[in-house]
Residue frames as qw, qx, qy, qz and C-alpha x, y, z in Angstrom:
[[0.787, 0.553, -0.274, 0.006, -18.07, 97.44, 133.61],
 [0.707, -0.613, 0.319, 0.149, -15.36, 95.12, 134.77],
 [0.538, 0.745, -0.375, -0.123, -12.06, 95.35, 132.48],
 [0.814, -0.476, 0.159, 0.292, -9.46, 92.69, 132.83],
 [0.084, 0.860, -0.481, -0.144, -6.23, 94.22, 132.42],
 [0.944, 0.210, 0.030, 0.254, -3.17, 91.70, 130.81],
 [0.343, -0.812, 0.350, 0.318, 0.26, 92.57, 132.38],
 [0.892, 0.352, 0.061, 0.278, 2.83, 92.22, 130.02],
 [0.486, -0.592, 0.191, 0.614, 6.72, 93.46, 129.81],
 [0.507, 0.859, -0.063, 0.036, 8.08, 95.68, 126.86],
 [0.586, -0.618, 0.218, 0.477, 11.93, 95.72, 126.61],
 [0.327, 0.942, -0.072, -0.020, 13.89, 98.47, 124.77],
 [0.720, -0.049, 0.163, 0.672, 17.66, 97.09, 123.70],
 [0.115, 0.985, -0.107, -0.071, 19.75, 100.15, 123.55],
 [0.770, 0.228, 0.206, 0.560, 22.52, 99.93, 121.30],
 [0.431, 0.124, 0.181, 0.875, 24.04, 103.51, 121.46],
 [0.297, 0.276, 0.133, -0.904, 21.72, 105.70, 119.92],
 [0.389, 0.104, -0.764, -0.504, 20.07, 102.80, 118.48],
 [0.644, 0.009, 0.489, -0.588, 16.46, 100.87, 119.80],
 [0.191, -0.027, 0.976, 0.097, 15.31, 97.28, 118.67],
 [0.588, 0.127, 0.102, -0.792, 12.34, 97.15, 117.00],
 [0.485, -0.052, 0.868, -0.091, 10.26, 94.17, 115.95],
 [0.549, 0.135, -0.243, -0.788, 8.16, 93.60, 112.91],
 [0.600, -0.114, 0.466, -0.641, 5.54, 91.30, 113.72],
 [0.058, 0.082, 0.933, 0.344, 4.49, 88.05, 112.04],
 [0.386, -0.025, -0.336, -0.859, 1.05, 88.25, 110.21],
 [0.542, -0.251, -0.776, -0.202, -0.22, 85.01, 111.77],
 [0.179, -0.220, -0.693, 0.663, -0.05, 86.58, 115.69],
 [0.013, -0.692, -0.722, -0.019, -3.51, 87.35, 117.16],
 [0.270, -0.813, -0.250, 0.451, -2.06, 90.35, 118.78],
 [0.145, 0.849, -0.239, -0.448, -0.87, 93.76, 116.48],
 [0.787, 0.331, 0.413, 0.318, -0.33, 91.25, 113.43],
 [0.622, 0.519, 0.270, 0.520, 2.32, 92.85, 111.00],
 [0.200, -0.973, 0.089, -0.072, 3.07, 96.18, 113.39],
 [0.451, 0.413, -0.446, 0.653, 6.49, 97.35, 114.29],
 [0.314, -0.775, -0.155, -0.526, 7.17, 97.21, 117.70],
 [0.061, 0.572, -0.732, 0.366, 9.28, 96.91, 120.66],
 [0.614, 0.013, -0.788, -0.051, 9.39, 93.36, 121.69],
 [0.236, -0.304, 0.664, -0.641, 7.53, 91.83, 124.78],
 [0.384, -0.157, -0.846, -0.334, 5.24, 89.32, 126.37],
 [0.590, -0.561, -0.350, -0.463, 2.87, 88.37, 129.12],
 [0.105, 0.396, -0.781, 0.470, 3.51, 87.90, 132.62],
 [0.598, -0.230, -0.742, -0.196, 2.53, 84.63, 133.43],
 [0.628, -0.698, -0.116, -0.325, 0.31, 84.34, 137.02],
 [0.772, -0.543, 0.174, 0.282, 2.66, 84.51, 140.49],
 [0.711, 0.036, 0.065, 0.699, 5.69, 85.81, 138.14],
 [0.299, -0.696, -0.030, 0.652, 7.34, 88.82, 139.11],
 [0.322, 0.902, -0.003, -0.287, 7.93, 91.78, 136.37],
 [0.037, 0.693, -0.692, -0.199, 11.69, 91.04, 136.15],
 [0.621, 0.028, 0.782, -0.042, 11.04, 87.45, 135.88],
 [0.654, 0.621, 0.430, -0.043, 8.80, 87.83, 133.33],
 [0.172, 0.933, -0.266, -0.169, 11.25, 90.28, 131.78],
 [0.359, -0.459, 0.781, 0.225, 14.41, 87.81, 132.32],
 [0.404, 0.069, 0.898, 0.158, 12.11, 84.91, 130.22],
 [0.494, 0.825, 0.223, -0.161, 10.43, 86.86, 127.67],
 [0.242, 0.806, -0.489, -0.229, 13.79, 88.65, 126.18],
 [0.195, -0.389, 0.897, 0.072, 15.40, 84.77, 126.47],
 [0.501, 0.434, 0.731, -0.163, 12.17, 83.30, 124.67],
 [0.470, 0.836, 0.151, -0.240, 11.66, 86.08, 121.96],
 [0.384, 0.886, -0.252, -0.063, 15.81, 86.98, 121.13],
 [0.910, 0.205, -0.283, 0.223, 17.64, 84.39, 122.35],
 [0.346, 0.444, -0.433, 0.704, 19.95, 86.60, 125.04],
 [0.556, -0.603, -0.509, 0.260, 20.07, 87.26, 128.58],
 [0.143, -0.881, 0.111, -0.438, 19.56, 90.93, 129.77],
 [0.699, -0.114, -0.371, 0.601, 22.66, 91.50, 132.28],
 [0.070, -0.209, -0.331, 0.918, 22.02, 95.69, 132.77],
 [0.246, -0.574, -0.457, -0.633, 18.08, 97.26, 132.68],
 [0.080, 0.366, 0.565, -0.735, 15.45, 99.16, 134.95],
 [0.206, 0.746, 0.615, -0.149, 11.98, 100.13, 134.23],
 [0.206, 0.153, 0.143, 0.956, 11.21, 103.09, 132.45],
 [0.531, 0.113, 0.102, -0.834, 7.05, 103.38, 132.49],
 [0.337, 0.420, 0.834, -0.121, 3.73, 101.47, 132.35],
 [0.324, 0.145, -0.347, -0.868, 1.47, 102.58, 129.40],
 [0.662, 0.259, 0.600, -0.367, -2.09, 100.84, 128.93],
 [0.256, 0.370, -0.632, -0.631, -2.29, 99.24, 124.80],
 [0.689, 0.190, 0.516, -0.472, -5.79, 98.26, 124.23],
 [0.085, 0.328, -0.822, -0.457, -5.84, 95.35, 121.75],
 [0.648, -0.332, -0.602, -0.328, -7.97, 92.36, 121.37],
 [0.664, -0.407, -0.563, 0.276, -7.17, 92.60, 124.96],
 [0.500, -0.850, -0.085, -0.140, -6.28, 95.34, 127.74],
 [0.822, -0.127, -0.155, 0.533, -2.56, 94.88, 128.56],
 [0.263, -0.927, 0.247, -0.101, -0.53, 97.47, 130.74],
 [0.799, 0.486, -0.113, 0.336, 2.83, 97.45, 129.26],
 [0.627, -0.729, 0.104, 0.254, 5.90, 97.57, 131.56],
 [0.608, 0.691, -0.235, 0.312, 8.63, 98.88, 129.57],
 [0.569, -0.721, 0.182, 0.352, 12.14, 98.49, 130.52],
 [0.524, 0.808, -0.260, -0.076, 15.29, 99.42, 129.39],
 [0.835, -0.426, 0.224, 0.265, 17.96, 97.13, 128.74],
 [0.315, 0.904, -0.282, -0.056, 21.21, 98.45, 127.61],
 [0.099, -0.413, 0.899, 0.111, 23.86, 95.11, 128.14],
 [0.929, 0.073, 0.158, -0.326, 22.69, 91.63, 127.29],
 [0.204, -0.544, 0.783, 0.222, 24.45, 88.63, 126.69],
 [0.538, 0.114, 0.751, 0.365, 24.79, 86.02, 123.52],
 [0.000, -0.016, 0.551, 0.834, 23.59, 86.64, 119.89],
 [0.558, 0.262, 0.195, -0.763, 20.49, 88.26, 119.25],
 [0.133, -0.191, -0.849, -0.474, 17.93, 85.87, 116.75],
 [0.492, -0.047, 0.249, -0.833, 14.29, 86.73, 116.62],
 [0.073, 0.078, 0.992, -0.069, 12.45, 83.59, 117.92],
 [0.046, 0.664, 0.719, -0.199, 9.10, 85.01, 117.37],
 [0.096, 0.748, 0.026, -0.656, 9.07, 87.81, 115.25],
 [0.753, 0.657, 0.013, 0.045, 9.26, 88.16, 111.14],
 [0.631, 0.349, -0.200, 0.663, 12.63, 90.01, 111.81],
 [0.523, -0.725, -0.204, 0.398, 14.55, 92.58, 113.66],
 [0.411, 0.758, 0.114, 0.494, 15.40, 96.32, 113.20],
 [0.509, -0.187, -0.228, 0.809, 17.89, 98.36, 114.67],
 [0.073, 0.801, 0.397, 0.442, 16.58, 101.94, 114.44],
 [0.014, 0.414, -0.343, 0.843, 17.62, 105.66, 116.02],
 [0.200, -0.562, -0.635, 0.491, 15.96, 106.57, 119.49],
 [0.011, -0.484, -0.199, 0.852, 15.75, 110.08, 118.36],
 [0.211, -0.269, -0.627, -0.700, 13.35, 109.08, 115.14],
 [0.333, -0.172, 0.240, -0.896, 9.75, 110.23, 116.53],
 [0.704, 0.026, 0.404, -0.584, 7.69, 107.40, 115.99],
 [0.239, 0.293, -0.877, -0.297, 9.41, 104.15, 114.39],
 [0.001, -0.010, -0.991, -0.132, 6.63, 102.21, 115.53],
 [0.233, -0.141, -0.514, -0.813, 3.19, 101.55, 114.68],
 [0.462, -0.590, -0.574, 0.331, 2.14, 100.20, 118.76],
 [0.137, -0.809, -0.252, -0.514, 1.33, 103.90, 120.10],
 [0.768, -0.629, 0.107, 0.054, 2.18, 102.95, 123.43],
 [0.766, -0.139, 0.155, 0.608, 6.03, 102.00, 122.28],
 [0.259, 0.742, 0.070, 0.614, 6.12, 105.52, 120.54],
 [0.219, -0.881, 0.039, -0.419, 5.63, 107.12, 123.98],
 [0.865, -0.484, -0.020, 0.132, 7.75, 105.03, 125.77],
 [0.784, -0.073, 0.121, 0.605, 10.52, 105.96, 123.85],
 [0.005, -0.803, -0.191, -0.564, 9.44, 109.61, 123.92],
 [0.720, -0.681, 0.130, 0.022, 9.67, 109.14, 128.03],
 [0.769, -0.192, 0.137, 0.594, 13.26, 107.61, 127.36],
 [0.253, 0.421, 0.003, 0.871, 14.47, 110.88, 125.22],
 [0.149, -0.832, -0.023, -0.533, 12.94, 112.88, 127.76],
 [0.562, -0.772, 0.242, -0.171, 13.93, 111.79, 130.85],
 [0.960, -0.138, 0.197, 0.144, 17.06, 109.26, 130.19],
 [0.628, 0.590, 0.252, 0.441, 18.87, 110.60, 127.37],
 [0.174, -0.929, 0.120, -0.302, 19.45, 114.06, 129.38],
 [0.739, -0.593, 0.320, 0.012, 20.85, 111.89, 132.36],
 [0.774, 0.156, 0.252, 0.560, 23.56, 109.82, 129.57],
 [0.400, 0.738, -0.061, 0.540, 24.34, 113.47, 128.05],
 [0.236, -0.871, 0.077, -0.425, 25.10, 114.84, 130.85],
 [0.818, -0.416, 0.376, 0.128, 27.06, 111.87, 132.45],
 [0.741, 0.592, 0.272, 0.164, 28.34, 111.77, 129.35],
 [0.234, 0.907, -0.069, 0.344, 29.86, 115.77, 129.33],
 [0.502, -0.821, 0.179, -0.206, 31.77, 115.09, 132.91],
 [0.947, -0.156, -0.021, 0.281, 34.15, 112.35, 131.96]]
């Protein structure tokens, strides 16, 4: 059995203690009506951050200015796609969802604000392993 896999970026705006969520339009092929943290394909010959730079400036209308990766997760849809999640925590201009119904602001430390499985655990990974590192940088100023 050959699977093709479908790279795609995820990016997680942090706002504080606050995470971006989408809620889907009902007409898209992929996770119609789901909450979920916003991302797209990466088109052939384009790099991760690429795709990352022109997916968040295609979907919200800003330009990411601080992020890094966080994890890859696999989210089997009508397709295969291995979901690069980063986190971006600056971004410049005004958010507007260009593709989505709307946009939700939501805690990081609610357990499972969305209804993509994969974006649950990603932002399980970020309270475990990210969230420590900000308290703790946090306790020293």
């Amino acid at each position: 059995m050959n699977l093709k896999v479908h790279d795609c970026v995820s990016f997680m705006l942090i706002r504080g203690d606050q995470i971006l969520l989408e809620k889907r339009k009902l007409t898209k092929t992929v996770d119609p009506g789901l909450m979920a943290i916003p991302g797209g394909h990466v088109e052939p010959g384009e790099s991760l951050v690429d795709a990352l730079m022109r997916e968040v400036e295609e979907e919200l209308t800003v330009k990411p200015l601080l992020y890094f990766p966080l994890c890859s997760l696999y989210h089997p849809t009508t397709e295969l796609q291995r979901l690069h999640y980063f986190v971006v925590t600056d971004w410049q201009g005004s958010l507007s969802a260009q593709e989505a119904e709307d946009l939700i602001w939501t805690s990081v430390y609610e357990s499972e604000p969305a209804t993509v499985a994969a974006d649950n655990i990603a932002l399980a990974e970020y309270r475990r392993v990210i969230l420590p590192m900000l308290n703790e940088n946090n306790g020293t100023d």
